[in-house]
N, C-alpha and C positions, 0 to 999 in steps of 0.2 A: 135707349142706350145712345151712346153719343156714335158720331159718323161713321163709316169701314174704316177699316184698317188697311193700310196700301199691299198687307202680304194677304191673301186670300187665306181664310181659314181651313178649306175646304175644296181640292180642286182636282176633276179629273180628266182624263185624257184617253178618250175614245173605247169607254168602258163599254164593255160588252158581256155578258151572260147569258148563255144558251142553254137548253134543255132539252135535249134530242135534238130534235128538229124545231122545237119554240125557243124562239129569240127572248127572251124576259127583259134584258136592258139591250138597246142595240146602240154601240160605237156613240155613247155619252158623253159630252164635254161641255163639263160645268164649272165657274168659279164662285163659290159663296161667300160672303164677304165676313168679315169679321165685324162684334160691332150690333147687328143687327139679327132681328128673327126671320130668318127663313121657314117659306112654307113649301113643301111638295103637294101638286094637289091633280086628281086624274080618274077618270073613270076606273071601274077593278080590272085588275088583269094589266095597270097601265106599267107596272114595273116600280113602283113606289118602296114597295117594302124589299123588294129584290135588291135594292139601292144600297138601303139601308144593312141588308143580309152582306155585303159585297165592303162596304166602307168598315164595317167592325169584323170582318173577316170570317165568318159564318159560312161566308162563299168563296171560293176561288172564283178570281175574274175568267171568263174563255180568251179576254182579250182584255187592253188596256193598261191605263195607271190609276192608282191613289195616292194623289198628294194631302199629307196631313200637315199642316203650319209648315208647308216647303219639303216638309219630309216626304217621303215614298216608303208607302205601307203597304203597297201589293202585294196580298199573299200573305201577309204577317199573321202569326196566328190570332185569336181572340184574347187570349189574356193579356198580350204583349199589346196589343192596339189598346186595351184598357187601362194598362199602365201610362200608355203614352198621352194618356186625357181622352179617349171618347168612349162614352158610355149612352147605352138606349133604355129603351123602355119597348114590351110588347104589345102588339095588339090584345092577346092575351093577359089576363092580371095575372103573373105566376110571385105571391107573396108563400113565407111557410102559416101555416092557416094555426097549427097549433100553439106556435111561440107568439108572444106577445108583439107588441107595435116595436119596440126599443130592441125588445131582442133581435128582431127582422133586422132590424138597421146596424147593428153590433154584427151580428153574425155577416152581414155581407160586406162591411166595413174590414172585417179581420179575413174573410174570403179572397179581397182585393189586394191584399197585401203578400207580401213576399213567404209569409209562414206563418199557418194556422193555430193555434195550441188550443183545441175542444176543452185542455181542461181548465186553464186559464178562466177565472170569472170575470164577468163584465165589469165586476165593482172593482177587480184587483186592477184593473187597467186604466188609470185612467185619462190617457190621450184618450184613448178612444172613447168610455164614457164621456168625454165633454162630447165630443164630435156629433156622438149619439145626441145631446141635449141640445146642442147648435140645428139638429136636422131636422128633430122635431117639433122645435120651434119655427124652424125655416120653410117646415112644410104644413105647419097647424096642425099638428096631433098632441102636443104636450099635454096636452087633457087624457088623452088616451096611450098613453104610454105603454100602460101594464095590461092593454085590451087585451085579446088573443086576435089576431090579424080575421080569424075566420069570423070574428062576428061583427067587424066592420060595416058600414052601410059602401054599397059600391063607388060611390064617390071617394071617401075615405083609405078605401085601397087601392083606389088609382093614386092618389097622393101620397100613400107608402110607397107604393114603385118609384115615383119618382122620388121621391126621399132616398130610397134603395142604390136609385141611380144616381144622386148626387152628393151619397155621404162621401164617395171615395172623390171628392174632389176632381171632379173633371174640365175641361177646359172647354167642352163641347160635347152637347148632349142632343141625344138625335129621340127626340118623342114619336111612336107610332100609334098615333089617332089616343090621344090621351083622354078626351071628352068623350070616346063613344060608350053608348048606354046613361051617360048622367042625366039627371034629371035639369031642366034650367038654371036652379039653384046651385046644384054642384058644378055647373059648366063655369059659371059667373066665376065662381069660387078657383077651380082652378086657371081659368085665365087671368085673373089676379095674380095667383101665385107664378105661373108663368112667366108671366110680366117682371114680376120682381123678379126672378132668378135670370132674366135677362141682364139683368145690371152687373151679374158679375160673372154670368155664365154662355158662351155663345149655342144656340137652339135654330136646330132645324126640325121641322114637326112636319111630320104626314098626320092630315087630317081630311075628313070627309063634312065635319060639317062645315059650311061657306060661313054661317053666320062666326063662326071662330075665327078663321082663315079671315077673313075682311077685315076682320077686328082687331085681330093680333099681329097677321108678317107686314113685315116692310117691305118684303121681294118674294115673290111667287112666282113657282116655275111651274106649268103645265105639263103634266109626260101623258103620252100616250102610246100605247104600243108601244113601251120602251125607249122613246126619243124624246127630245122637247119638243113639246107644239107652240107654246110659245111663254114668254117669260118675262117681268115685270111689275109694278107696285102695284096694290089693289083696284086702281082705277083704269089703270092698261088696262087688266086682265079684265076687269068688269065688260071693256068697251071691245073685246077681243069679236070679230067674227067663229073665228077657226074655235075657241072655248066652246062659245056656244053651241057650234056643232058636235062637238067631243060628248058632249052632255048632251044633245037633242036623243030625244026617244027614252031617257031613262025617268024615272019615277019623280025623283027628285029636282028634272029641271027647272019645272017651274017655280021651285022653293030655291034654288041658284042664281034663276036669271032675279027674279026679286030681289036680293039680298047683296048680288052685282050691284046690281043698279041703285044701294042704296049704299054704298061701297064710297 
């Protein structure tokens, strides 16, 4: 994508979410740029998806703001923040398993919109059929249109969800660990697509695998315990002390600090 944008796409002010007595995001202040792929990236338990729960309103902040494009979303419920252009994707793949690839994307297309009509057919409508055919081009399923979403191969319905999340036209799109489980083939595959839908779409992604994260953001933020530990382009972070310890002891280090360093 071409350079930021001077109004931040993305910006919050001393965000906070608490759980009893566990702090999840503590007193956060972050500005994401517009423009560019952002990555969230952190040991588990680091406050990553809590982030995300909090920015589309899933959560009520304990404390803080959400600035969206200069706006203030605090608090705003989920549908209203969807409206206003951002949309995610889960850890979890939640597609409907019995409808087809088209219909998934039709039916969440006319979900996001102001009023529903079940009885309305997909073929009488047709804005939204095009929309449908623009998505599944846009996310490589046109092959598989009339599938039933359940007997996709798991690659394939991680790229419905994100189809899912991008038919309703968003302006910003918050990916949670979109790669986990693919196989190398389908990883490839969806950072491609990725890629491309950066050009018109701005993306922030929580992800765990490094080899993705190195490969795809242009700015990386580290949280830990709920705070930044530290924040920067791929090679910062590669050359980070404080990263590395955040990561020392777990399984995966040694597959991090490699993949750093090759960063």
């Amino acid at each position: 994508m071409s350079g930021p944008m001077s109004e931040p796409v993305l910006r919050t002010e001393n965000l906070t979410k608490r759980f009893g007595g566990l702090t999840a995001v503590d007193n956060l202040s972050i500005s994401l740029s517009g423009g560019r792929i952002n990555a969230i990236i952190g040991p588990n338990g680091a406050g990553k998806t809590t982030f995300f729960n909090l920015v589309t309103g899933l959560f009520n902040p304990t404390g803080g703001r959400i600035f969206f494009r200069g706006t203030d979303i605090t608090g705003r419920p989920p549908h209203v923040i969807s409206r206003m252009g951002i949309t995610r994707t889960l850890q979890v793949k939640s597609v409907f398993p019995d409808l087809s690839v088209a219909d998934n994307l039709w039916i969440t297309r006319k979900a996001r919109g102001r009023f529903l009509n079940p009885l309305r057919a997909a073929a009488n409508d047709r804005e939204t059929a095009l929309r449908v055919d623009q998505t599944l081009e846009q996310i490589g399923l046109a092959a598989l249109a009339a599938r039933p979403a359940g007997t996709l191969s798991y690659g394939d319905v991680a790229m419905l969800e994100i189809g899912m999340a991008v038919i309703s036209e968003p302006s910003l799109l918050l990916l949670d660990e979109p790669t986990c489980g693919m196989s190398p083939a389908e990883t490839a595959r969806a950072v491609a697509k990725i890629r491309d839908l950066s050009r018109s779409i701005d993306i922030v992604i929580i992800e765990h695998d490094m080899d993705v994260v190195f490969d795809i953001a242009d700015d990386i933020i580290v949280l830990a315990q709920g705070a930044i530990l530290a924040r920067g382009n791929p090679s910062q972070i590669a050359e980070d002390e404080r990263v590395r310890e955040a990561y020392l002891g777990r399984p995966e280090d040694e597959d991090f600090m490699e993949e750093a360093q090759g960063a």
